[in-house]
N, C-alpha and C positions, 0 to 999 in steps of 0.2 A: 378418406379425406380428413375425418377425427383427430387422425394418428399423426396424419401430417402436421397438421396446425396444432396439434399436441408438443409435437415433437419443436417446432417451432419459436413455442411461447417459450416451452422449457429452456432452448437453448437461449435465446434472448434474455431471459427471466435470470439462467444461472450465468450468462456471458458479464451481463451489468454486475452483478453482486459479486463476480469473481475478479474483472478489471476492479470495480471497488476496493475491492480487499488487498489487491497488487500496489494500488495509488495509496493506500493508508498504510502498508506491511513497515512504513520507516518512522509513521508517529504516534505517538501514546493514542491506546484504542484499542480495539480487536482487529487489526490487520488480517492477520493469519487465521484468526478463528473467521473472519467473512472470504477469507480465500478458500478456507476448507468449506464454509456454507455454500460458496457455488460450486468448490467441485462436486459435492455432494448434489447439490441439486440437477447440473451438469449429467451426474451418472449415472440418472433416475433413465435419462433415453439414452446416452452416448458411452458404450464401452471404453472407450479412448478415457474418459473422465474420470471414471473408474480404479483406470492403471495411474492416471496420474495422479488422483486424490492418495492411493495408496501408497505411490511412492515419493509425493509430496509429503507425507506424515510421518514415512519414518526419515527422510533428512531431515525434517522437523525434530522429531526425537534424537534424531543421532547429534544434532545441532547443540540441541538444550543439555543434551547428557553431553557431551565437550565441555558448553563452556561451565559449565555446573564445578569441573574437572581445574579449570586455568585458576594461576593466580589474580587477585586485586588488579594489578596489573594490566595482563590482559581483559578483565571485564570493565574497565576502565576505559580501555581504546576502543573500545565496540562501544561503549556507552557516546563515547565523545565521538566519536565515527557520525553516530546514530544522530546526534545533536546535532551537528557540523551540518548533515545531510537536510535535517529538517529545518535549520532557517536560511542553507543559501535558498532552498526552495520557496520557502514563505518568503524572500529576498524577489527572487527571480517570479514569483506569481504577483507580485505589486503590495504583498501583504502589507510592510511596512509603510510603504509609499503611501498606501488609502491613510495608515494612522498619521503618516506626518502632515497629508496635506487638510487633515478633518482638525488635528489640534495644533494648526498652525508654527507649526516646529521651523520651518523653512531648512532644513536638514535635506538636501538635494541628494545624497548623497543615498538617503533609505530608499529613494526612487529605483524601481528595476529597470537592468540596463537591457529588455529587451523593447525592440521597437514597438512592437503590438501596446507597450501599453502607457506609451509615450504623445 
């Protein structure tokens, strides 16, 4: 019964901090070091976790030695990709919306266009 609810906590415990790390891998932060913190923690009980922390790590590396490799250029587009990604989202989560309607901007327009937060 130990084992079970061992095995349990663990998986709940490395499940959060590895969705964590998935939801921040696009904005400044340790995305990717708290996704490897849960698969890590993940593969303390779960073989599965294991294979994938390991082969998450080296696309990781093979990723970073690529673009280490490209010109200005392309680390430019991956930058601006990376940028693009992070404010339609802070866009789409109402980010801007709370700052327009707290410092009375009337700027309708920072408002997200999903219903939930209309």
């Amino acid at each position: 019964m130990k084992r079970k609810i061992k095995k349990t906590g663990v998986g709940f415990i490395g499940g959060v901090v590895l969705v964590a790390g998935i939801i921040m891998i696009p904005y400044p932060g340790p995305g990717w070091v708290t996704v490897f913190l849960g698969l890590g923690i993940l593969s303390t009980e779960f073989e599965w976790a294991a294979d994938a922390l390991k082969y998450a790590k080296g696309k990781y590396d093979a990723w970073e030695s690529w673009m280490k490799r490209q010109s200005k250029a392309v680390k430019s587009f991956f930058w601006l990709l990376t940028a693009a990604v992070v404010i339609v989202t802070i866009w789409l989560l109402n980010g801007y919306g709370i700052l327009n309607h707290l410092l009375g901007l009337g700027w309708n327009w920072l408002d997200s266009p999903l219903p939930i937060f209309n």
